[in-house]
C-alpha positions as CSV (number, residue, x, y, z in Angstrom):
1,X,41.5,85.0,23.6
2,X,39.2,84.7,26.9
3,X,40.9,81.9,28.8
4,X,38.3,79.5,31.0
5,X,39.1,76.5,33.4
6,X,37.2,73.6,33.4
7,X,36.8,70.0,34.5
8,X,38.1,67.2,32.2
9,X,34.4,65.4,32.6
10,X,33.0,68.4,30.7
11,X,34.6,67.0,27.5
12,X,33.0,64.9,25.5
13,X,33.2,64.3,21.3
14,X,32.9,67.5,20.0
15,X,31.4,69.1,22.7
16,X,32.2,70.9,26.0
17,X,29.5,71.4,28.4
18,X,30.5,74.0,31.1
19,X,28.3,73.4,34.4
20,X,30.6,75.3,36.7
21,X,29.0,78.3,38.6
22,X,31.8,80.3,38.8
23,X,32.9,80.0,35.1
24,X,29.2,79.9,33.7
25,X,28.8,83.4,35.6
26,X,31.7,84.9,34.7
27,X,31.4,84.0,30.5
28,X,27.4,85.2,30.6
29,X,26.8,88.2,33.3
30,X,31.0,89.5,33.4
31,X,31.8,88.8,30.0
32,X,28.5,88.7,28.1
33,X,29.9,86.1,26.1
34,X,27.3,85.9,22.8
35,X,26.9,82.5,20.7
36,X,29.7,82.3,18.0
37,X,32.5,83.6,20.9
38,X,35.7,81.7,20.2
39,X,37.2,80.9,24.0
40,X,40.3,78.2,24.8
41,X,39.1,76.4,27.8
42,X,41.9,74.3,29.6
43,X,40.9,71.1,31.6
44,X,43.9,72.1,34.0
45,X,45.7,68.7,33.2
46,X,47.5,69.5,29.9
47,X,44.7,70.0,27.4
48,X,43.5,73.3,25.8
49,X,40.4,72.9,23.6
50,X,39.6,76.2,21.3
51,X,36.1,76.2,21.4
52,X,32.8,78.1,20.1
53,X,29.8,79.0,22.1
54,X,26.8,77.1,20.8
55,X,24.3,78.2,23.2
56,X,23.3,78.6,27.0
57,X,20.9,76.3,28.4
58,X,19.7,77.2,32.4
59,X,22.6,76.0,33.7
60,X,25.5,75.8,31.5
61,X,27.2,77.0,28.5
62,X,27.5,74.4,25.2
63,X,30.6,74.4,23.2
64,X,31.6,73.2,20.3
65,X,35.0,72.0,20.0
66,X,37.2,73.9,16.8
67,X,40.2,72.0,17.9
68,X,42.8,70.4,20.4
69,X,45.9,70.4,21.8
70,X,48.5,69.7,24.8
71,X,49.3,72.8,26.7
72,X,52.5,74.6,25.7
73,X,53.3,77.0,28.7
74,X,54.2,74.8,31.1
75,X,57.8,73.7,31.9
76,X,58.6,70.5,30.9
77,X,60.6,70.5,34.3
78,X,58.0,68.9,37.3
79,X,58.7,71.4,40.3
80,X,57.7,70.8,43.5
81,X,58.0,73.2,46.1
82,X,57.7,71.7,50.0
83,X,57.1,74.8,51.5
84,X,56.7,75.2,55.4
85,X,54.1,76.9,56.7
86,X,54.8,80.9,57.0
87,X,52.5,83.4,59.4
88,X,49.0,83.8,58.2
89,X,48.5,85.3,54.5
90,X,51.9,84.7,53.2
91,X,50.8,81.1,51.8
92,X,48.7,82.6,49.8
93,X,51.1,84.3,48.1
94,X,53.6,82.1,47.7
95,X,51.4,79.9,45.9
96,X,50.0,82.7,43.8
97,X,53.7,83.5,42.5
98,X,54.9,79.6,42.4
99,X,52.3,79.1,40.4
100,X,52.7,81.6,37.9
101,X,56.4,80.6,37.4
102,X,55.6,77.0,36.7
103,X,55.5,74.8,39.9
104,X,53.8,71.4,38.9
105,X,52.9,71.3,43.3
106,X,52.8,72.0,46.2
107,X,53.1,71.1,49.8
108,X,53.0,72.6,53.0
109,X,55.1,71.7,55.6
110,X,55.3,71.5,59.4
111,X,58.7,71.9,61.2
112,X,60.0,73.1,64.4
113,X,59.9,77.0,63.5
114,X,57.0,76.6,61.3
115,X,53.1,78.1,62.1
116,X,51.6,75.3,64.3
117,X,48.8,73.5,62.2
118,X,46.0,75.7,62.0
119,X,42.7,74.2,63.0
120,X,40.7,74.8,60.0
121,X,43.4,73.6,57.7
122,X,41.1,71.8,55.3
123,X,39.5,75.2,54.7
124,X,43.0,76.9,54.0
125,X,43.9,74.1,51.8
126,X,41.0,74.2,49.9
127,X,41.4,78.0,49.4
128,X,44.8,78.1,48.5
129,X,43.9,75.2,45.7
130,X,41.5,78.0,43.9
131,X,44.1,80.1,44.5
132,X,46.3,78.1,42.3
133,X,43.6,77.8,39.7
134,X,43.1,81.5,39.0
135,X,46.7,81.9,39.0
136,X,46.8,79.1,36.1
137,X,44.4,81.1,34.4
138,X,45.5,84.4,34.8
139,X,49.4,83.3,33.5
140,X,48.2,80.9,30.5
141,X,49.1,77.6,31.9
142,X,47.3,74.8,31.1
143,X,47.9,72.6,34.0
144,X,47.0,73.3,37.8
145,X,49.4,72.7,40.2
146,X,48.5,70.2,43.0
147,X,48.1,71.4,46.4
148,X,48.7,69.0,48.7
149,X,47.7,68.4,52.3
150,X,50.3,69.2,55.0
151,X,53.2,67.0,56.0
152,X,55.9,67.3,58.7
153,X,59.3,67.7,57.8
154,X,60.4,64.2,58.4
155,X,58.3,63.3,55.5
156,X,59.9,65.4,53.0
157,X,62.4,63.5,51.6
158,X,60.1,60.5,50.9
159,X,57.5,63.1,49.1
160,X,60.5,64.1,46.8
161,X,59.8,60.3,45.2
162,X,63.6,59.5,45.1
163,X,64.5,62.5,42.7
164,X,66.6,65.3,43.8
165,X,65.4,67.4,46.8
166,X,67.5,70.9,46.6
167,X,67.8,72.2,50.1
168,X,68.5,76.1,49.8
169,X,69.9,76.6,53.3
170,X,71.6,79.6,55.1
171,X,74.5,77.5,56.4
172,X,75.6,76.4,52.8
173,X,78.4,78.8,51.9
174,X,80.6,77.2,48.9
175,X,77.7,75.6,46.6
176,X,75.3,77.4,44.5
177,X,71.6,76.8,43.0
178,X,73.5,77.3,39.9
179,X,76.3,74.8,40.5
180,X,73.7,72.0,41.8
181,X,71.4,72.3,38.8
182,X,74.5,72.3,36.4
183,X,75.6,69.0,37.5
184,X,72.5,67.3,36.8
185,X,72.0,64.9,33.8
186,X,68.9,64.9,31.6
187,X,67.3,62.5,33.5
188,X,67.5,64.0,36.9
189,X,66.2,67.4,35.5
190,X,63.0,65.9,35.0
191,X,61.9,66.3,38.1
192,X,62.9,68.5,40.7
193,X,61.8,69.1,44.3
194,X,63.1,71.9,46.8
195,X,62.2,72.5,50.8
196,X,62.0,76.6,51.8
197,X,62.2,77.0,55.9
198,X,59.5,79.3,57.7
199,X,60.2,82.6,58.9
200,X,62.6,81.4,61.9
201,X,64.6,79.1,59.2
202,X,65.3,75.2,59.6
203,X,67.2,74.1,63.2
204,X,70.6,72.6,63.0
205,X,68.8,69.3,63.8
206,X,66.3,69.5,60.8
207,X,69.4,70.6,58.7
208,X,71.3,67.6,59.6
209,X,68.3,65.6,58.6
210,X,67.4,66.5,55.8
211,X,71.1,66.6,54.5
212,X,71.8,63.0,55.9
213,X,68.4,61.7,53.8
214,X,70.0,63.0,50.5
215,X,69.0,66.8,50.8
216,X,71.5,69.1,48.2
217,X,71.9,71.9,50.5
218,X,73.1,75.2,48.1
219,X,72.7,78.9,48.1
220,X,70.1,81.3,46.5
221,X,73.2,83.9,47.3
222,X,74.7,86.4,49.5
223,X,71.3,87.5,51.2
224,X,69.2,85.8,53.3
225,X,65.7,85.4,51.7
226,X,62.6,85.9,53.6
227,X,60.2,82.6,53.1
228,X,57.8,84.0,50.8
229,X,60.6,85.2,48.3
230,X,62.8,82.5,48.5
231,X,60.6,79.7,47.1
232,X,59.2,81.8,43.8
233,X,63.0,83.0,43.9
234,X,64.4,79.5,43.4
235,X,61.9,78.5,40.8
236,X,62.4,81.0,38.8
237,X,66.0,79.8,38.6
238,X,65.3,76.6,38.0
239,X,63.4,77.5,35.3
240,X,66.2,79.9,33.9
241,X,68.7,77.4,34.1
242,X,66.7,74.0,32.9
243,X,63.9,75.5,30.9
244,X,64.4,78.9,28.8
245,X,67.0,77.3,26.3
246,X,64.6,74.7,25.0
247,X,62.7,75.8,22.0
248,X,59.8,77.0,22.2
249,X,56.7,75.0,20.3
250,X,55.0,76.5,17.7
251,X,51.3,77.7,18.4
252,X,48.4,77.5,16.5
C-alpha cells in the first residue's frame, strides 16, 4: 500500500486534506493516483490513517478516512543518537541509516576533532530533516525522528535528559554494548541516548568528561568503527538486544 507523509493539521473528522506540494505531486503526476485509491498516510508522530481518495481540488488531494491507528514499526525504545559532526556528506548518511533502524533523534555535535560549524548550518539542518522524512517513508515508520540543531559536546550529557548516555569509546576494553544494555532495568531501557566521535575520535579530555558526567563508556568490539558506521552500528544493537523479543502487534 502507497505510503504518504503528512502534517497532523491535515486531519480533521473523517477527512484528510493533503496540501503538501511535494506529496500532492508525487500521488497525481508520479503515481496517477485515481479516486477510490486506498493509501495509509502517516502524520509522522505515531498515527497512520488508511484513507480513500475522494477527489482533487487545485491544490490538494481530499481523503476520506477508512480507519485509524498508532503506528506499529517503531521501537518502543526512544533512541537518540548525539552524533558529532563528520566531513561533508557523511551526515547525510548517517541519518538516512539511523533512521531506518529506529532512532526517535538526532543531534549533531561539535567537539574538538569534529567539522568546525559550517556556515550555512540552518540549510544542512533543514536538509537533513527531509532526509529523515523520506527515510521514514521509505522503511514504514510512522514517526519522524527529530533533528535537532547542533550542540557542543559539553552539552551532551544534559541533552541525554538524565537517562543513560552509552559512550562507545575506543579506550574501553573490558565492557561491552551487550553487557551495558543487559544490566539495565525496564525502566532505564525506555530511553536510551549514545554519543559517536568524528573521524579523529573524542580527546582524552572530552573522554574524561563525558565519563565523569555519568557517560557508560563500552565497546561496539574488536575493530575500530569509522563514524558513519558506528552510530547505525550501535542502534541496530540496541534494538537487537532491547527490542526484537517483544511481540510483535497484530496489523490490520
Amino acid at each position: 500500500m502507497r505510503r504518504f507523509l503528512i502534517d497532523a493539521s491535515c486531519v480533521t473528522e473523517g477527512r484528510i486534506i493533503v496540501r503538501d506540494t511535494r506529496e500532492l505531486h508525487h500521488m497525481k503526476h508520479a503515481l496517477r493516483l485515481k479516486e477510490g485509491a486506498e493509501v495509509l498516510l502517516s502524520d509522522g508522530s505515531g498515527k497512520e490513517y488508511f484513507s480513500r481518495l475522494v477527489r482533487y481540488d487545485d491544490a490538494a488531494a481530499v481523503f476520506e478516512t477508512l480507519y485509524e491507528r498508532a503506528a506499529t514499526a517503531d521501537p518502543e525504545t526512544k533512541i537518540t543518537l548525539f552524533q558529532c559532526l563528520p566531513k561533508q556528506g557523511k551526515m547525510e548518511q548517517i541519518i538516512q541509516k539511523a533512521t531506518e533502524l529506529g532512532v526517535f533523534r538526532v543531534i549533531p555535535v561539535l567537539s574538538e576533532r569534529s567539522v568546525p560549524r559550517p556556515q550555512n548550518m540552518d540549510a544542512r539542518v533543514s536538509r537533513w530533516r527531509r532526509i529523515a522524512e523520506e527515510a521514514s517513508k521509505q522503511s514504514g515508520r510512522g514517526r519522524v525522528p527529530e533533528v535537532a540543531d547542533g550542540i557542543g559536546i559539553a552539552e551532551a550529557p544534559a541533552a541525554a535528559g538524565g537517562g543513560i548516555l552509552l559512550f562507545p569509546y575506543e579506550g574501553e576494553r573490558k565492557t561491552s554494548i551487550k553487557n551495558v544494555l543487559r544490566s539495565l532495568d525496564k525502566d532505564a531501557q525506555a530511553e536510551i541516548a549514545l554519543i559517536i566521535g568524528p573521524e579523529g575520535g573524542f580527546s582524552e579530555r572530552e573522554a574524561a568528561a563525558l565519563i565523569q558526567a555519568g557517560a557508560r563508556a563500552c565497546s561496539l568490539g574488536r575493530t575500530v568503527l569509522r563514524t558513519e558506521t558506528a552510530g547505525p552500528a550501535a542502534i541496530a544493537m540496541i534494538v537487537y538486544e532491547l527490542e526484537l523479543d517483544r511481540a510483535r502487534p497484530e496489523t490490520e
